[in-house]
N, C-alpha and C positions, 0 to 999 in steps of 0.2 A: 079150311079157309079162315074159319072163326081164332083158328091156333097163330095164323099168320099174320093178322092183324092184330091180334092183342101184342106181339113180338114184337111187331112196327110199331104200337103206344109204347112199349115200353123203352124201348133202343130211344126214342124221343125225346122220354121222359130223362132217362138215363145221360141223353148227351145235353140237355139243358141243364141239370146237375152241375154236370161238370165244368159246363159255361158259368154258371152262375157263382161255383165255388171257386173258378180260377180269377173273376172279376171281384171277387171278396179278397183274394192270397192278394193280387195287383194292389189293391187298396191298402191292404194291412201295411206292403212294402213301402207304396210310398209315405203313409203317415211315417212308420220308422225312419224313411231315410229325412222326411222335415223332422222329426224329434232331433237326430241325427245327423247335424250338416258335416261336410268335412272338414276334416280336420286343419287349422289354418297352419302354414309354410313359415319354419323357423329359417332366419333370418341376419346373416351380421351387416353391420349399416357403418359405412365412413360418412361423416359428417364433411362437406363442405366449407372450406373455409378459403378467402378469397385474399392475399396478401401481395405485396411487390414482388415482381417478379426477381429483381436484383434485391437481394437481403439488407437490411442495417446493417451497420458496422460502428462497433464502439470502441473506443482508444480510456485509456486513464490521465485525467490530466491535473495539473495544480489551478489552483487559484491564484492569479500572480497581478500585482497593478500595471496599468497601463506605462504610465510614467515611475521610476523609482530613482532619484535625483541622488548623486555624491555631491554633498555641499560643502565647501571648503571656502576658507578665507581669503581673501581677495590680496592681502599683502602679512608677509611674511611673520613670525612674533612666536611670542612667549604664550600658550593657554594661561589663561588665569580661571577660568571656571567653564566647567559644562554643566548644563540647564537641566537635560531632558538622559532619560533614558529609554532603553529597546523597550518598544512597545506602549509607549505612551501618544496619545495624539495630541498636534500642536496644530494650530492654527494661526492666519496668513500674520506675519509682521510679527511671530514670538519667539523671542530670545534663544538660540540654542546653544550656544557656548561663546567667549569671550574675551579676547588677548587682552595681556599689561598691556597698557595705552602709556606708560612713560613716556618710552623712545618716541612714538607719535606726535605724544602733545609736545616733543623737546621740537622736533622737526615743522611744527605748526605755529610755535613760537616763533623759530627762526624765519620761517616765510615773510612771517608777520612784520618784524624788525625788517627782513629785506626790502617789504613793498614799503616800508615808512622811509625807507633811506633811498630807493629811487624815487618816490613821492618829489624829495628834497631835491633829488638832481634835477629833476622833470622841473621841479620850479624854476632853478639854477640858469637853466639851457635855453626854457622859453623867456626869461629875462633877456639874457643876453643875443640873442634871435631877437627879440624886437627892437633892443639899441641896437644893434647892428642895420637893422631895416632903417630904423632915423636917420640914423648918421649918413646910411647909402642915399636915401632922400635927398638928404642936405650938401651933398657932394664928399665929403669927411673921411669916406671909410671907401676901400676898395670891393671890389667883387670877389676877390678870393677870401677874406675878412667874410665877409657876409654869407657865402658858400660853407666856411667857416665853421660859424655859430646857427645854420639853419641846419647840416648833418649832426650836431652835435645834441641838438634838440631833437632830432626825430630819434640818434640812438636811446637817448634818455626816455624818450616815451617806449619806446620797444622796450626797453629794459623794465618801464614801469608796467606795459600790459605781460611781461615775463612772470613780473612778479607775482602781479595780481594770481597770473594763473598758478601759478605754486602753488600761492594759499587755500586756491579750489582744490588743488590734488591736493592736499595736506590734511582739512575738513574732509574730505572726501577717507581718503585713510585712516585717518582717526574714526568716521564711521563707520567703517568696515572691521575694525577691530571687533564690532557685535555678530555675531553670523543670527540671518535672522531667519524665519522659515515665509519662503513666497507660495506657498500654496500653503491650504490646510492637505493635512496626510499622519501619516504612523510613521515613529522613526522606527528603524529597523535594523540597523546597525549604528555604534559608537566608536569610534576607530580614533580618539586622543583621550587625553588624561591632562588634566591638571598640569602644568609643570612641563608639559611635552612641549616642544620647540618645533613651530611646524614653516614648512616653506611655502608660496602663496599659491593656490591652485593645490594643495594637497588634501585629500579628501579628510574631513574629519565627522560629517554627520550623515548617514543615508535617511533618505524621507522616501516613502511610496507612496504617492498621492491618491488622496480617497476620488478624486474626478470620475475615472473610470478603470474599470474591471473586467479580467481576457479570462480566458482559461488557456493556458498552455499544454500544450499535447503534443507526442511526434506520429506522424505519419507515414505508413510506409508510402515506396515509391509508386506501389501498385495502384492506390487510393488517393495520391496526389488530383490529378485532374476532378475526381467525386468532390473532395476538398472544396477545390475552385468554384466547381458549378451547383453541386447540391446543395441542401439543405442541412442543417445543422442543429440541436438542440444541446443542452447542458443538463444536467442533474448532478444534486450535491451527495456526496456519500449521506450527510447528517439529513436530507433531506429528499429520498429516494423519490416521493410521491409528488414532487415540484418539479416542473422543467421550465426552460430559462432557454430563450431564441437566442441562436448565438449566431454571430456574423464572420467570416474570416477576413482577417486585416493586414494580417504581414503572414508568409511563409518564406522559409529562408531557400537562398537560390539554391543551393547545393546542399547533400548528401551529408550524414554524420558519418566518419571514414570509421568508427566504429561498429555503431549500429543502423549501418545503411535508411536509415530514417531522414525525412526534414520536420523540424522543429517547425510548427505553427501556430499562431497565437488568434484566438479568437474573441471577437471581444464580445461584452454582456451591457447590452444599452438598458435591457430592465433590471438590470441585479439590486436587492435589496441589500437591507443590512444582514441582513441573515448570508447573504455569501462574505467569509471572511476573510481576508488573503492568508495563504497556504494552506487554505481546503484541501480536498482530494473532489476530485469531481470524476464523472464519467460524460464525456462527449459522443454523441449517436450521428453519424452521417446518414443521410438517404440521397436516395435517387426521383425527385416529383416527379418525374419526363416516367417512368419507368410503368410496364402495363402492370397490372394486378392480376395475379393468377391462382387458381387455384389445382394445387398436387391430391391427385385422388388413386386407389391403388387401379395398377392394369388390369387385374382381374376384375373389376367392376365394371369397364369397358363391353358394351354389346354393340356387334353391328352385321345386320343382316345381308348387309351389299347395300344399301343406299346410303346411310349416313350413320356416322356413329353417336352412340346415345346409352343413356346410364337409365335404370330404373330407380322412381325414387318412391320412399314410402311417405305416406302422410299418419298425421295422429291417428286415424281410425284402423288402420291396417291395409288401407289399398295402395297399390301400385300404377303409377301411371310412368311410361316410357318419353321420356325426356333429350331430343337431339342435342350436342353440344358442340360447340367450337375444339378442335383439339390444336395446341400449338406445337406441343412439339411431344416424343415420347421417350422416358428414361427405360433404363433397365428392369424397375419394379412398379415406374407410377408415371399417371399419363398424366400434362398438364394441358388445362383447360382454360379458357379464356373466357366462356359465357355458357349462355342452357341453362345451369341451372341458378336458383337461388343461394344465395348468401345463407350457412346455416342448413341447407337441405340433406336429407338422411339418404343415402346413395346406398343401394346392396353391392355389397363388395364381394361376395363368392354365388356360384351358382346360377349367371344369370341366364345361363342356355335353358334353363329347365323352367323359366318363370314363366307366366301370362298375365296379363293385364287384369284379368278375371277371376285372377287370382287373389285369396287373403294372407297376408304374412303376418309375423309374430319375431318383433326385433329382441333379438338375445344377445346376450356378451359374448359367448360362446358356444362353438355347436359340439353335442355331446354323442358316439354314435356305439 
């Protein structure tokens, strides 16, 4: 009996032991496993970036002035001096080249003697116009007499207002012998010499007027209507990190039978001095109307059956599951209209295996 019971203390003693050493092994494990947390979930992350949906598009275009004037003499002559050369600027009323005035002043002479000599008839004809009116008064002289001397008067005055006007167009010619510049601008072309014999209306001096300033570009057909309606900006090659609002003001009706293009001229209501004709520039169309989207890869895409949605990580390492708008889907990348933020780190591979509860560890590359 005495054997039985000491058996039973001890089997007690024995199984508290072992309770008491298995609540010690418990304990050890879990301090190791807090020493120990797991291991945190390496990571590739696409960055978010939210742009037009429909892309810029840029053309190469020159620097060209709005107005560029062929200026030519008003009446026909001999050059006797040119003023100005390519590339100098002139401004409004200065001299740019200049006919012999002989022949002129022989023709301004002559006007001159002619108005003096119908001046004399005009006296001549109103004299005798008024005796003829006396004398018809007085009984003396007939009505065809008088008829007479009153046509013969009014031809002498049309003869004298004939003349008068002569000697306006003669002055007139004689000052056109200067060709002068009516706007300020840059000549740009010189097309006579000295000694050259030109005919009237024939160009001898190009001026590009400094007023206003286009960039000209062509267009394809494709981007004609973008033209029209969008938006537009400039940049100068010399000045890559400046841009310059540009407006469209003429596009030509029809096609280059060459390079299926239309030529369009845009003009630059702020341009400085720093844009100088015959730049090179780069013209940028957009689309304002257009949504803004952003392209992220497909495989980053998760969706459980309710909505689709990207995981995104924050600076500390968590992950929080994030719903998005999806508008449409390509071959390798889904774009998205909203959900997430501007700039947000999206995991791109592996998102069936993630949890919320999870920590991650963004890397460039996964190495395995």
């Amino acid at each position: 009996m005495l054997a039985r019971v000491i058996l039973s203390n001890y089997s007690r003693l024995l199984a508290g032991a072992s309770l008491a050493f298995l609540a010690v092994a418990l304990a050890g494990c879990n301090d190791q496993v807090a020493k120990n947390p797991a291991p945190t979930r390496p990571v590739l992350v696409a960055t978010t970036h939210y742009e037009a949906e429909t892309p810029e598009r840029s053309f190469v275009g020159t620097i060209r002035p709005r107005i560029e004037a062929d200026m030519g003499f008003r009446v026909p002559g001999k050059v006797a001096k040119r003023l100005v050369e390519v590339g100098q600027t002139v401004e409004v009323g200065q001299p740019l080249a200049t006919l012999d005035e002989v022949d002129l002043k022989l023709q301004a002479e002559q006007a001159v003697a002619e108005l003096n000599a119908a001046t004399g008839v005009v006296a001549q004809a109103v004299a005798a116009e008024t005796r003829a009116k006396e004398l018809k008064a007085k009984g003396w002289t007939t009505d065809a007499q008088l008829d007479s001397a009153t046509a013969a008067a009014d031809e002498a005055r049309a003869r004298l207002s004939r003349a008068e006007r002569s000697v306006d167009l003669t002055k007139n010619s004689l000052s056109y012998a200067t060709l002068a510049a009516d706007a300020r601008g840059v000549v740009t072309a010189t097309l006579v010499e000295p000694g050259q014999v030109v005919a009237a209306g024939q160009t001898a001096i190009r001026v590009a007027r400094f007023a206003e300033k286009e960039a000209v570009v062509a267009i394809p057909e494709t981007l004609v209507q973008r033209a029209k309606t969008g938006s537009a900006s400039v940049t100068l090659w010399s000045e890559p990190n400046k841009k310059y609002a540009a407006k469209l003001r003429e596009i030509s009706p029809s096609a280059d039978p060459a390079t299926r293009t239309y030529l369009a001229k845009f003009s630059l209501p702020g341009a400085d001095d720093k844009v100088e004709l015959g730049m090179t520039a780069t013209l940028t169309l957009s689309d304002p109307n257009t949504a803004r989207v952003a392209r992220l890869p497909l495989s980053a895409l998760y969706d459980a059956g309710d909505k689709p949605s990207f995981y995104v990580v924050d600076n500390a390492g968590d992950i929080a599951l994030k719903p998005v708008t999806v508008k449409a889907y390509d071959s390798n990348d889904v774009v998205i209209t909203g959900g997430v933020d501007e700039g947000a780190k999206v995991v791109a591979l592996g998102v069936q295996k993630l949890d919320t509860s999870q920590k991650v560890r963004v890397v460039s590359s996964l190495s395995f």
